[in-house]
C-alpha positions as CSV (number, residue, x, y, z in Angstrom):
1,X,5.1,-6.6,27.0
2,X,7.3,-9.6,26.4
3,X,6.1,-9.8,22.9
4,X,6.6,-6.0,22.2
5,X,10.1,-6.6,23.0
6,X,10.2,-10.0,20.8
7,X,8.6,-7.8,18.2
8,X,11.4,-4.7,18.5
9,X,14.2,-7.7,18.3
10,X,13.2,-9.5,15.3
11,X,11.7,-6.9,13.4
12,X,15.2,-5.6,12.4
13,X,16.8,-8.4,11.6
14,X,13.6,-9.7,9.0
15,X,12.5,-6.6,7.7
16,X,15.9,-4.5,7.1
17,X,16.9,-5.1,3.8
18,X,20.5,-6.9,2.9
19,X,23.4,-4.6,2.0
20,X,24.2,-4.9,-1.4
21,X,27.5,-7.1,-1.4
22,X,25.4,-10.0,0.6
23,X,24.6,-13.2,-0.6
24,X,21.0,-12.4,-0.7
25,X,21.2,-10.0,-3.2
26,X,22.6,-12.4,-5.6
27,X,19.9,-14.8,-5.0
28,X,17.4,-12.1,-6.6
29,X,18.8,-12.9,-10.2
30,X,16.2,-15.7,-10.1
31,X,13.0,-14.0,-10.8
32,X,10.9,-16.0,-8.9
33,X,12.2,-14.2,-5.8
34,X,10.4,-11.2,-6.5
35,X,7.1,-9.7,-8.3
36,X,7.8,-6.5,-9.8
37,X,4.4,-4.5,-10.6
38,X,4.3,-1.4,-12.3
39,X,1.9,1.2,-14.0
40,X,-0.8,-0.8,-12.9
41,X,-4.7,0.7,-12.9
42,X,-6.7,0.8,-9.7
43,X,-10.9,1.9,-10.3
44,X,-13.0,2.2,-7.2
45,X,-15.7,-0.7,-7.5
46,X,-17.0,0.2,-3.4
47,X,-16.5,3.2,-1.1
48,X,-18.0,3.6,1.9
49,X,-17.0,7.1,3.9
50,X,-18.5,8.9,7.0
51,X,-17.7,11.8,4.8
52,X,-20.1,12.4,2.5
53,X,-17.0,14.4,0.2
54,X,-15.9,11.5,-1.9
55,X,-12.9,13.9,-3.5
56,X,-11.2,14.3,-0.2
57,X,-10.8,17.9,0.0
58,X,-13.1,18.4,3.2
59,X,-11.4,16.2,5.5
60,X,-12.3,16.3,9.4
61,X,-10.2,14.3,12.2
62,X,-13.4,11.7,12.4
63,X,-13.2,10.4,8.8
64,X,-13.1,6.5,8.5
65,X,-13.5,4.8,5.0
66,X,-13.3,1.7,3.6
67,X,-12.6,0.7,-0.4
68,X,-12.8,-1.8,-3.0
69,X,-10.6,-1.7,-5.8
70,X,-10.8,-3.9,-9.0
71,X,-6.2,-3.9,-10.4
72,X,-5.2,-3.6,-13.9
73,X,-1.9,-4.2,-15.7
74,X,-0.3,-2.0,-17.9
75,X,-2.2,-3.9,-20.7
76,X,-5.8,-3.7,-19.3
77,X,-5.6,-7.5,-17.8
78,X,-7.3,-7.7,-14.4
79,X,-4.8,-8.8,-12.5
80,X,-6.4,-8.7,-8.5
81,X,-8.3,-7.3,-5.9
82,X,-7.8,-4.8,-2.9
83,X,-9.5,-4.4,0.3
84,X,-8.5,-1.7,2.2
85,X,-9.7,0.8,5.0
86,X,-8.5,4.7,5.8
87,X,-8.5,6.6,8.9
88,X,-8.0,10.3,9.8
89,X,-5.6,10.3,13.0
90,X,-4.8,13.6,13.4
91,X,-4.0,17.1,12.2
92,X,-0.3,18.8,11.7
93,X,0.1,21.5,13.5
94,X,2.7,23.0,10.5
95,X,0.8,22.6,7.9
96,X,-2.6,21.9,8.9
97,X,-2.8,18.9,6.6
98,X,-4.2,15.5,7.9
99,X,-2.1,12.4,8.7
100,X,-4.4,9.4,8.1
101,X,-3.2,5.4,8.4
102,X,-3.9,3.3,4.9
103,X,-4.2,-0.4,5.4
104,X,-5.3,-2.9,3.3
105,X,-5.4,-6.7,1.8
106,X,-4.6,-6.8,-1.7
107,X,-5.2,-10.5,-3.5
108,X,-3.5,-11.1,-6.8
109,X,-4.9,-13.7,-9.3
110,X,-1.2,-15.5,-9.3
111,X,-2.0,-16.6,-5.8
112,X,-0.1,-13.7,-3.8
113,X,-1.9,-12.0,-1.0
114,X,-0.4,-8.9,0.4
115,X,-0.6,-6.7,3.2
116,X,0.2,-3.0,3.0
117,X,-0.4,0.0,5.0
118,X,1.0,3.0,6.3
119,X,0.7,6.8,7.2
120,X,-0.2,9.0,4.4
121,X,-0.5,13.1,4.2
122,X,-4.0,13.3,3.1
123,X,-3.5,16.7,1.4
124,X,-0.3,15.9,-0.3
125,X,-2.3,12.1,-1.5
126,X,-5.1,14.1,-2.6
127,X,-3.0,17.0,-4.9
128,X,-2.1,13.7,-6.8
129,X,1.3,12.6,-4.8
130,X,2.5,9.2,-4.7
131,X,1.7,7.4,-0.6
132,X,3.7,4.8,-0.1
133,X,4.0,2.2,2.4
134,X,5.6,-1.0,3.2
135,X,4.5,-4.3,1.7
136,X,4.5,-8.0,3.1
137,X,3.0,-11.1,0.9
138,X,0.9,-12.9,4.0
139,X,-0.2,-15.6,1.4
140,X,0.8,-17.7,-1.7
141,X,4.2,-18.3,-3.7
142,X,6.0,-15.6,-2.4
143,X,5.3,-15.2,1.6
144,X,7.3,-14.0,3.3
145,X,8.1,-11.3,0.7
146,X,8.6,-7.5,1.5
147,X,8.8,-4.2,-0.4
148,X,6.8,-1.3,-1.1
149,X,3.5,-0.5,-2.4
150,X,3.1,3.1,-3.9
151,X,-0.5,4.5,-5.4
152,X,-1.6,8.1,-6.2
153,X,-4.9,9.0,-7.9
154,X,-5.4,9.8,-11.3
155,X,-8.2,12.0,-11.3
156,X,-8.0,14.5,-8.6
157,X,-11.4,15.4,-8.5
158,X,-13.4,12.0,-8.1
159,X,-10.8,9.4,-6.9
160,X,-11.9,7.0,-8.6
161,X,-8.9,5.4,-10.3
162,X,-5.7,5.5,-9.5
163,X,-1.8,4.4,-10.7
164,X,-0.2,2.2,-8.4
165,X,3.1,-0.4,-8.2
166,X,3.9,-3.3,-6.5
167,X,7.7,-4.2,-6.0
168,X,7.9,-7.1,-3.2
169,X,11.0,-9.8,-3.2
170,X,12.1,-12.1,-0.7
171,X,15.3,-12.5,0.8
């Protein structure tokens, strides 16, 4: 209980980002603030499901999954490795599509290791539409970095490979 309440205190005051007249924002002019990732190519190197549908148009409220995925830059360079597990949590009632939680370890070869994870509409994810979820560097030159991390898949039928960015700075 008493760290819940540490947790709902601080959270705020590290994680909301700095309005755009503050002193912080100034400080991102130097680039080593912030790692800026985009048009970067995901392929599936392990997937492990409960589902035996590996396109993710039969979805049930059971489904658990975990993935390995080798990252490309815009130039074909590897440039990491994620680790990452999904999880069906529940159904919308509006819409009937599923609400699953995303989390996963990505490891860049510069030395940066980030967490990221978040809710995702399944069905919307699956049609091709960007998830995105928050972003915090755990490990190397820039911890204590946040942002975003945003991937869709680029084949609809196999996801196999997908597109993704990376935008993380630190204030």
């Amino acid at each position: 209980m008493v760290l819940q309440v540490l947790y709902d205190r601080l959270l705020p005051l590290v994680a909301t980002p700095p309005k755009t007249d503050a002193t912080e924002v100034g400080a991102l002019r130097d680039t080593s603030r912030s790692l800026i990732l985009r048009d970067l190519t995901e392929k599936v190197v392990a997937y492990r499901s409960n589902n035996p549908d590996p396109t993710g148009t039969s979805p049930t409220e059971n489904d658990f999954a975990t993935v390995s995925l080798e990252i490309f830059g815009p130039d074909g360079e590897p440039l990491g490795r994620t680790e990452g597990a999904g999880r069906m949590l529940y159904r919308q009632p509006g819409d009937g599509h599923f609400v699953a939680y995303f989390g996963e370890e990505i490891t860049l070869r510069d030395g940066n290791v980030i967490r990221a994870g978040g809710l995702v509409d399944d069905a919307r994810l699956t049609a091709g539409e960007h998830a995105t979820f928050p972003a915090v560097v755990v490990g190397g030159p820039l911890r204590g970095a946040i942002g975003f991390r945003q991937f869709r898949p680029l084949v609809k039928e196999s996801h196999s490979t997908y597109e993704s960015s990376i935008v993380v700075y630190k204030k």
